[in-house]
C-alpha positions in Angstrom: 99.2 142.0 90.1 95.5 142.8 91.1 94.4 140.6 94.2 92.0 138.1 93.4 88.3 139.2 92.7 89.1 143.2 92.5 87.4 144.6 89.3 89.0 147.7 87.8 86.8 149.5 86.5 88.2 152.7 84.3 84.9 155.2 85.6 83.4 153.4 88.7 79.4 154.3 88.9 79.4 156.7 91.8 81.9 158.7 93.9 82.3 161.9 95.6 85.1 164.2 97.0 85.7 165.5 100.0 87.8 168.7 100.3 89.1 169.9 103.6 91.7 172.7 104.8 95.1 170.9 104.0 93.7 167.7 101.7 91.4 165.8 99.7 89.9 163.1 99.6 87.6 161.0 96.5 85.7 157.4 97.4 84.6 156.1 94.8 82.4 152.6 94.7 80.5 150.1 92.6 78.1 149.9 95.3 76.1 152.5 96.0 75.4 150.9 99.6 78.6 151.5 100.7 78.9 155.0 98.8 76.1 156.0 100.8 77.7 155.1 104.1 80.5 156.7 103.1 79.5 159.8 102.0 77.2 159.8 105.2 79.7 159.3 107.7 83.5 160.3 105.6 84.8 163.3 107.4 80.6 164.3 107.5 81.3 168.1 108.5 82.9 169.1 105.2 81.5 169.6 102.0 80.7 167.6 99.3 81.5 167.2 95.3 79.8 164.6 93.5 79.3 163.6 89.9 81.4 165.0 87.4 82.7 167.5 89.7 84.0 164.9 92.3 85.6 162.5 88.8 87.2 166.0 87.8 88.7 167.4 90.8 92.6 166.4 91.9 92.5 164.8 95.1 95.8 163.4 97.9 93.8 160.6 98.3 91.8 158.2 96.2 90.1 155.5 97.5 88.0 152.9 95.5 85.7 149.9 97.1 84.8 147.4 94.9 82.6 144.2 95.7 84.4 140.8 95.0 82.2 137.5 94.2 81.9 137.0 98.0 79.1 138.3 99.3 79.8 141.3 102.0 83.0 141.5 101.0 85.0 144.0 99.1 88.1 145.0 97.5 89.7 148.2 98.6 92.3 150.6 96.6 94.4 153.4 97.8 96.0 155.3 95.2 96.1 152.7 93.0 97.4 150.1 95.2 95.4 147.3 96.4 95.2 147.6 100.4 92.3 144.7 101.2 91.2 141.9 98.7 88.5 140.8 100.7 87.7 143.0 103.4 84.0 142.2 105.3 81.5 144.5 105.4 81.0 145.4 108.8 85.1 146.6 109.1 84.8 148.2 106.0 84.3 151.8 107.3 86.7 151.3 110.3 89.6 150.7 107.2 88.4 153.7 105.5 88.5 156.3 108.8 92.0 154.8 109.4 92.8 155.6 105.9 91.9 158.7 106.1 92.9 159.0 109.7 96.5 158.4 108.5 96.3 160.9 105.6 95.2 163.9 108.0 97.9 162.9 110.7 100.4 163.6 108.0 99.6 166.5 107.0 98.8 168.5 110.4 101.5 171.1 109.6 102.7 173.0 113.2 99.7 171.5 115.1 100.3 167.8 116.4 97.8 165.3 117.4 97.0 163.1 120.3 94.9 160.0 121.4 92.3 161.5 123.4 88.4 162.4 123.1 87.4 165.4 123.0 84.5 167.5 124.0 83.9 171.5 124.7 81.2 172.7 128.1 81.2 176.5 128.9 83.5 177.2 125.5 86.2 175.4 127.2 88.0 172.1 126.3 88.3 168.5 128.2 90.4 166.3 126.9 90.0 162.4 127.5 93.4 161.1 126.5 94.2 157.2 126.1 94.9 154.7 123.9 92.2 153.1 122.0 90.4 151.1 124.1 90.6 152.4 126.9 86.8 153.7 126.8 87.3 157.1 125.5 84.4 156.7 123.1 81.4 155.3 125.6 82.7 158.8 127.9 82.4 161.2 125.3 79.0 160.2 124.5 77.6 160.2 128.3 79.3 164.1 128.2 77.3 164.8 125.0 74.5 163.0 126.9 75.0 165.5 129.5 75.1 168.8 126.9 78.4 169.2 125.7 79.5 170.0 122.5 81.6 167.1 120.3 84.7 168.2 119.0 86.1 164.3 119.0 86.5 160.4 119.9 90.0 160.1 118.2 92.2 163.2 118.6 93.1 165.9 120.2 94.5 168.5 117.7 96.9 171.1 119.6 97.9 174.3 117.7 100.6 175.9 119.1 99.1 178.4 121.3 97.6 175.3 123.3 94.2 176.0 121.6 92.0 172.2 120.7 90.9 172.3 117.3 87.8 169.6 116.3 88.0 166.4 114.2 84.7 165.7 114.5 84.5 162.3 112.5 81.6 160.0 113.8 82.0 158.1 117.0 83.2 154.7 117.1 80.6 152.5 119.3 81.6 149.1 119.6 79.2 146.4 119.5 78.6 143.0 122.0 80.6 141.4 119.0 83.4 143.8 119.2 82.6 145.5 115.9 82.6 149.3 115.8 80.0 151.2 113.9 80.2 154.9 113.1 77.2 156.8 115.1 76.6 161.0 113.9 77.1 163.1 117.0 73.5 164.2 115.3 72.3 161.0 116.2 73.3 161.5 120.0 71.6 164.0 119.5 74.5 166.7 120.4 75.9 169.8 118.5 79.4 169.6 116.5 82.3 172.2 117.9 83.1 174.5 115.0 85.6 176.6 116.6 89.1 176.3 118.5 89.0 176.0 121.9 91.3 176.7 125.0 91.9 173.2 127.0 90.2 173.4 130.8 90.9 169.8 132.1 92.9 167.0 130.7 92.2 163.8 131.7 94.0 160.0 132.0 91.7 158.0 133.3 91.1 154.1 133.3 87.5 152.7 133.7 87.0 150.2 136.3 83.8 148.4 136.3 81.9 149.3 139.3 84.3 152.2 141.2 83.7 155.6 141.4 85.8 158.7 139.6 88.9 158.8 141.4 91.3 161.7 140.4 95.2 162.6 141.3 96.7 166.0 140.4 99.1 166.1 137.4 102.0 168.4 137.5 102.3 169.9 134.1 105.5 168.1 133.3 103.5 165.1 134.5 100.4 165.8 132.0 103.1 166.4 129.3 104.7 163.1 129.4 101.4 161.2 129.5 100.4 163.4 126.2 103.6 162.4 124.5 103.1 158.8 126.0 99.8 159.1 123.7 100.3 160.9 120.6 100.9 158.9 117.4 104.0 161.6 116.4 107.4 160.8 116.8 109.9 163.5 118.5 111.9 162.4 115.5 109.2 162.5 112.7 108.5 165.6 114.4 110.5 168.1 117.2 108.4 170.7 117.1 105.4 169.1 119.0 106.5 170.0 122.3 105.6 173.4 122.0 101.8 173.0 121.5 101.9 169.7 123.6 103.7 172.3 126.5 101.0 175.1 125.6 97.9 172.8 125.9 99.4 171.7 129.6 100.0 175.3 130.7 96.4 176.2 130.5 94.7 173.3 132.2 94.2 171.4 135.0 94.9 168.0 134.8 94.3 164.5 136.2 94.7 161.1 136.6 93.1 158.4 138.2 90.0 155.9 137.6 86.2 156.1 136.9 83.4 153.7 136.7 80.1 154.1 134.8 79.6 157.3 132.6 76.8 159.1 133.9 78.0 159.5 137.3 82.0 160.4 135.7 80.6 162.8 133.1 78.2 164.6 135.7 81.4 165.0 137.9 83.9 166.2 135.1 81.7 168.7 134.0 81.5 170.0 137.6 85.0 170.0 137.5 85.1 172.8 135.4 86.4 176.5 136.8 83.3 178.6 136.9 82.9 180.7 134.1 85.2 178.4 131.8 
């Protein structure tokens, strides 16, 4: 049964596809508001199909948003299953990344994923690893502040040689309300990591209003168990992951420990780093 107030609609009005390395993805929407937010901030590093091309091409995953009789609200479809009947618009993109989120977490292949920010200074990786919440997001920013290069606020994506591969998708700043908006690393400003990169630091650290950045040495069985304490894999969904995770800890140094504001934690990481990393 459709949910309450969600219009099908046999050729919506606008959509547009997105086609990266391992899947694809088409959005489409009877708003063109919320198409153009999408297609703004969607996976924004990848190409493009719109029109015809975008109604024509196969794509893993479909996703259509459709506005119900409520105003800033809107029905959300994933494959032809109804997902959200009357989602608001201000969480409407969070759903969608998480949808999509999901969809690239699946199909990863040999590389494996974990919950960390990610940003590259002198070609070489730090990794910020945490659960969400845990202020990943406001760090990353001060480092991109500060002149590095955004590779991500979400995951770390391990190959397994160790090397960090980007997932650039827009930053997640939450509001005094608690809402999270997507911000464009553009928008920082601060350039987008293309390329692989070898890991020089990895990082567990909790924010404590008002201390100072407080590290601890990690042994590298120490850094590997906090990785797997924060990657959304299972060992039984996936074995394999210990190899990359174990690659990735072999070729940095890592910490944990505490920090306070950004500026003066990001200005300290990035001195942190081996000289000519």
């Amino acid at each position: 049964m459709d949910a309450p107030g969600f219009p099908r609609l046999s050729s919506p009005p606008g959509a547009f596809c997105v086609d990266a390395s391992h899947f694809s993805v088409r959005v489409a929407s009877d708003c063109r508001q919320v198409l153009a937010a999408m297609e703004r901030y969607l996976l924004p590093w990848l190409p493009r199909m719109d029109g015809a091309d975008a109604a024509a091409a196969d794509a893993d995953v479909e996703i259509r948003i459709m506005q119900t009789s409520r105003p800033a609200r809107y029905a959300v479809e994933l494959n032809g299953r109804s997902i959200a009947s009357s989602e608001a618009e201000p969480s409407l993109f969070a759903l969608i990344q998480q949808i999509v989120d999901d969809a690239f977490l699946g199909r990863l292949g040999p590389r494996v994923a974990v919950h960390a920010g990610v940003v590259v200074a002198s070609g070489a990786a730090i990794i910020l690893s945490g659960p969400s919440g845990c202020g990943k997001t406001s760090l990353v920013r001060e480092l991109l502040r500060q002149g590095a290069e955004y590779a991500s606020d979400e995951f770390a994506v391990i190959d397994p040689q160790g090397r960090i591969h980007p997932y650039p998708r827009p930053l997640m700043i939450r509001g005094e309300s608690g809402e999270q908006r997507p911000v464009l690393a553009g928008e920082i400003p601060a350039a987008i990591r293309r390329e692989p990169a070898i890991p020089a630091l990895i990082l567990f650290l909790e924010h404590v209003t008002g201390s100072r950045l407080e590290l601890r040495p990690l042994s590298q069985s120490g850094a590997l168990l906090r990785l797997l304490q924060n990657t959304p894999h299972s060992m039984a969904d996936k074995p394999e992951m210990l190899a990359p995770l174990t690659a990735a800890v072999s070729r940095a140094a890592s910490f944990e420990g505490i920090r306070g504001e950004g500026t003066e934690a990001a200005d300290r990481i990035l001195r942190l780093l081996p000289v000519g990393a």
